[in-house]
C-alpha positions in Angstrom: -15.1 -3.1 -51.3 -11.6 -5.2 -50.1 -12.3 -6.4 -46.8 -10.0 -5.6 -44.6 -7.1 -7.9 -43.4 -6.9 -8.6 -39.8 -3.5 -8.5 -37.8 -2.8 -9.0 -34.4 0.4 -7.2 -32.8 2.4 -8.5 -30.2 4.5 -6.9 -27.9 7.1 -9.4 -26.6 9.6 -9.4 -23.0 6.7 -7.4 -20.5 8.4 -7.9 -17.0 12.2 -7.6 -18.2 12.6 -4.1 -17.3 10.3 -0.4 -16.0 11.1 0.6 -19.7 10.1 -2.0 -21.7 6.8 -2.3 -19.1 5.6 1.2 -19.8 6.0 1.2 -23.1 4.0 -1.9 -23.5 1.2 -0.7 -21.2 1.2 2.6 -22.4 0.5 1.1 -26.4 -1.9 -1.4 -24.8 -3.6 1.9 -23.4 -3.4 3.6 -26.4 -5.3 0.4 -28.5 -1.7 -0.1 -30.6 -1.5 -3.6 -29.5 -3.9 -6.9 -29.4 -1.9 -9.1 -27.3 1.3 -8.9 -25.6 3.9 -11.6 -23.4 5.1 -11.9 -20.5 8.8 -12.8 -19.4 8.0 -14.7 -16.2 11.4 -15.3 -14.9 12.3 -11.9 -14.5 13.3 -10.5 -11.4 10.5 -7.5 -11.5 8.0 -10.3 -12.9 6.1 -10.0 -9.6 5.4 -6.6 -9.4 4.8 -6.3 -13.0 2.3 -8.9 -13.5 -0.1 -6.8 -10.5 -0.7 -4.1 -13.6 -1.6 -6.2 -15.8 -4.8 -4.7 -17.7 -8.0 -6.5 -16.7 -9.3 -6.3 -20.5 -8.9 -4.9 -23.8 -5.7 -6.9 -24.7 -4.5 -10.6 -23.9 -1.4 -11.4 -22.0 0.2 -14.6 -22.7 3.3 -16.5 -21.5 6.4 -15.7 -22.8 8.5 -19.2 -22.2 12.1 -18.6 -21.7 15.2 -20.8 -21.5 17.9 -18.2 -23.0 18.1 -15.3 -20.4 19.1 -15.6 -16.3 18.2 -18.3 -14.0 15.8 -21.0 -14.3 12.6 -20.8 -11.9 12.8 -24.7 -11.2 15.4 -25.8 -8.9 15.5 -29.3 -10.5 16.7 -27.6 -13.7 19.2 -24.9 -11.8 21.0 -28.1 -10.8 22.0 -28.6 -14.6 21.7 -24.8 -15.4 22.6 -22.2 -12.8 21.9 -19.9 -15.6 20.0 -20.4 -18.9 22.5 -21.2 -22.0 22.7 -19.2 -24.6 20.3 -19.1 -28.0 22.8 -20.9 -30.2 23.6 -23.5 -27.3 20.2 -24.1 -26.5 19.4 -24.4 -30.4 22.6 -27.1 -30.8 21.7 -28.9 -27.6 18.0 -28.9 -28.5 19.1 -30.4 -32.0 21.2 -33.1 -30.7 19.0 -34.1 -28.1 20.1 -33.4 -25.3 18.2 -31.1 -23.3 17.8 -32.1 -19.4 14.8 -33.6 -18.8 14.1 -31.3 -15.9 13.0 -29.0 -18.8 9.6 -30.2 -18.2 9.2 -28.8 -14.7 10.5 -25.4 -15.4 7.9 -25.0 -18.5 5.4 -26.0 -15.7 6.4 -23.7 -13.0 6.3 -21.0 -15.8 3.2 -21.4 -16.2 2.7 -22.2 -12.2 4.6 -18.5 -12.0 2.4 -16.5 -14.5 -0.8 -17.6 -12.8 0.5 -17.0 -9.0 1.4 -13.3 -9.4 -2.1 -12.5 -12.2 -4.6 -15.1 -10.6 -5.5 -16.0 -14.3 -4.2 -18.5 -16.4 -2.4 -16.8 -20.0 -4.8 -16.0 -23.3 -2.0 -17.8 -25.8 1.9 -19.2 -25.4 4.8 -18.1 -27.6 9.0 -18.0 -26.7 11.6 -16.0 -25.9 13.5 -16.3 -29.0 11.2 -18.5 -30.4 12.5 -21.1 -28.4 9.0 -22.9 -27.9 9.4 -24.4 -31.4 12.8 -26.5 -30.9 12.6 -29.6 -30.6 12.5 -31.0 -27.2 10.6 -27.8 -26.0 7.7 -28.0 -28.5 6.3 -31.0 -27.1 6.2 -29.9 -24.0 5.0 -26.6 -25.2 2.1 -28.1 -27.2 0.8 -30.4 -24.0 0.4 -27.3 -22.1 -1.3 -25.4 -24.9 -3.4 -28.4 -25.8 -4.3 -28.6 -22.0 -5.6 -25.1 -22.3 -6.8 -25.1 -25.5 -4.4 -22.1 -25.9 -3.3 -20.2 -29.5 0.7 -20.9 -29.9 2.9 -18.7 -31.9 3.0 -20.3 -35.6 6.7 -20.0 -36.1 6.4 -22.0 -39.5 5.7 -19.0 -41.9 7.4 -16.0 -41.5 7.3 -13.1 -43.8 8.7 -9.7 -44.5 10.9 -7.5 -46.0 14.7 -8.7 -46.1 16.8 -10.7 -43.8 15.6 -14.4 -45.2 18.6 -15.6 -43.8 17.2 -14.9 -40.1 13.5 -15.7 -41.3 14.6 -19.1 -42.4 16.5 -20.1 -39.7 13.0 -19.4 -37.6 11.4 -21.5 -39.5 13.7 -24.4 -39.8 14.6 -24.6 -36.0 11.1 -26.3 -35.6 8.9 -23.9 -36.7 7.9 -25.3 -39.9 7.5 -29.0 -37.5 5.4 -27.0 -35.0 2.9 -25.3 -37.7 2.3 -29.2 -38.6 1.3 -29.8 -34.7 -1.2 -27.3 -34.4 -2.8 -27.9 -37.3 -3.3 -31.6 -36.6 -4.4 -30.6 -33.1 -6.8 -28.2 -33.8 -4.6 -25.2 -32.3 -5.5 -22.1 -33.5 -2.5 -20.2 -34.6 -1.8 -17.1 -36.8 -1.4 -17.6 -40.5 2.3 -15.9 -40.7 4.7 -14.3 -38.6 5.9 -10.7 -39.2 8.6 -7.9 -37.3 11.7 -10.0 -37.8 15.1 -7.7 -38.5 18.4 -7.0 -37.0 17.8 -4.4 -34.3 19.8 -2.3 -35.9 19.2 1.4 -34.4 19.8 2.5 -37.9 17.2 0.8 -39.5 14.4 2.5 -40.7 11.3 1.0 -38.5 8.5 2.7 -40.3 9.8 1.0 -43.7 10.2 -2.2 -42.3 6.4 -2.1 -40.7 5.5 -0.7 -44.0 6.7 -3.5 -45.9 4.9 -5.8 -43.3 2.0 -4.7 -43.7 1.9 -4.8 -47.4 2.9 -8.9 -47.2 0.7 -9.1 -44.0 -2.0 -12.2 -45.4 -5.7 -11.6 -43.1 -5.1 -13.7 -39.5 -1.6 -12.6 -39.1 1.1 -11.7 -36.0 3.6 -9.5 -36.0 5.8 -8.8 -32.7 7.5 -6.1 -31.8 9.6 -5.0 -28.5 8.6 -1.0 -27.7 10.4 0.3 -24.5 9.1 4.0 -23.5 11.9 7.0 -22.6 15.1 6.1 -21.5 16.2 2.3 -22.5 17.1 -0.2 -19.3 20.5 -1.2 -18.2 21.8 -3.8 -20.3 19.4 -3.8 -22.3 21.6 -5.2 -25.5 18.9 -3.6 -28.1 17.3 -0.9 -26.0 18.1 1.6 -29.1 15.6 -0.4 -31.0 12.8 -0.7 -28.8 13.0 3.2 -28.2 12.8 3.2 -32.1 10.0 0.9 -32.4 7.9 2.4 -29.1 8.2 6.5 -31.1 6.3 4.9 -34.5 3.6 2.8 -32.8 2.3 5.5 -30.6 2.5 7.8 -33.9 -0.1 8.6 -36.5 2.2 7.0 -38.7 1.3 3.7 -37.4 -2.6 4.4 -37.7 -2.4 6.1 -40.9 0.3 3.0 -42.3 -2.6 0.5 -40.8 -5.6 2.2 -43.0 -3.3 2.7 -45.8 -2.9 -0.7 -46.5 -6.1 -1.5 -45.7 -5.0 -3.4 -42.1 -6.8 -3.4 -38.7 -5.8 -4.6 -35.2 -8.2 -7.9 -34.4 
């Protein structure tokens, strides 16, 4: 008999809005997730870190430097508001990211433990942004610190869109699967749910196709939301989308057709 392969799901953004926030508890309730992250800088972060579960699923810090206002006031004093993904990506390239960055990681961290009263289960990114460089290192002292898993950005699979899959991988993912391996990080042996957003896309043959690339010790993130999408929320379509198939029996019987269970 094949064993079967083991795959952790991650929901990513808890905190950014009430949507996104029920959806993720509501699949944590339901057993459809393993893990999921939490945007710490979010206005709402305070109130929605005092639900988070006591067991069953681990919470992590989602580290963000691409959406509203830093936490640190050292690094609003060169950012009043976080730059952009392509921005940060160029100024993180060129080396020239403030070195206040350092603080605001920490007070992250500082912020995520304040409001829970426990310290998080793994680290990943908002936009993958833990793996540039000039934020990895920073990243990786923390989760070396811990001893904390940290998103393995360096191989990541899946059905189309190599263009975007690449470009993960070559921002500093590749760089930080080569750090956790020499430091004895755990980390997950691929990355999976990378696409578009696109509200037409079809999520069940996307997850489908995950699944079937899906090697044993693998992550795949997703971004459910639950009814009515927040304000502004530029791909509150999609996480509508991708909330309706992981509370479905499509998801469970896609899983044991493949021959794939949550761990």
């Amino acid at each position: 008999m094949t064993r079967p392969r083991r795959l952790a799901v991650c929901a990513d953004d808890y905190g950014q809005g009430a949507a996104v926030d029920r959806g993720i508890l509501a699949l944590a309730q339901q057993g459809r997730l393993t893990a999921f992250s939490c945007l710490v800088t979010s206005p709402r972060w305070a109130h929605a870190g005092l639900a988070l579960p006591d067991g069953g699923v681990a919470t992590g810090l989602h580290v963000n430097l691409t959406e509203g206002e830093p936490l640190s006031p050292a690094l609003r004093k060169h950012w009043p508001r976080f730059p952009r993904l392509g921005a940060l990506i160029a100024l993180a390239h060129l080396g020239r990211l403030p070195a206040a960055l350092a603080g605001e990681v920490q007070e992250q961290l500082r912020r995520f433990v304040d409001v829970t009263g426990r310290g998080p289960a793994f680290i990943d990114g908002h936009q993958h942004v833990h793996a540039l460089p000039g934020v990895r290192p920073l990243v990786l002292a923390m989760a070396r610190g811990l001893h904390l898993p940290v998103r393995n950005t360096g191989r990541v699979l899946g059905p189309g869109f190599p263009v975007k899959r690449r470009v993960i991988e070559a921002c500093g993912g590749r760089q930080l699967t080569e750090c956790l391996h020499g430091l004895g990080l755990p980390a997950a042996t691929a990355l999976l749910g990378v696409y578009d957003f696109d509200p037409r896309a079809d999520y069940r043959a996307l997850m489908r196709g995950w699944l079937r690339e899906a090697p044993d010790g693998a992550l795949l993130f997703c971004h459910p939301a639950e009814g009515t999408a927040d304000p502004g929320d530029a791909i509150g379509a999609a996480r509508v989308r991708e909330m309706a198939y992981l509370a479905s029996d499509a998801f469970t019987a896609d899983l044991a057709e493949f021959g794939v269970v949550l761990g």
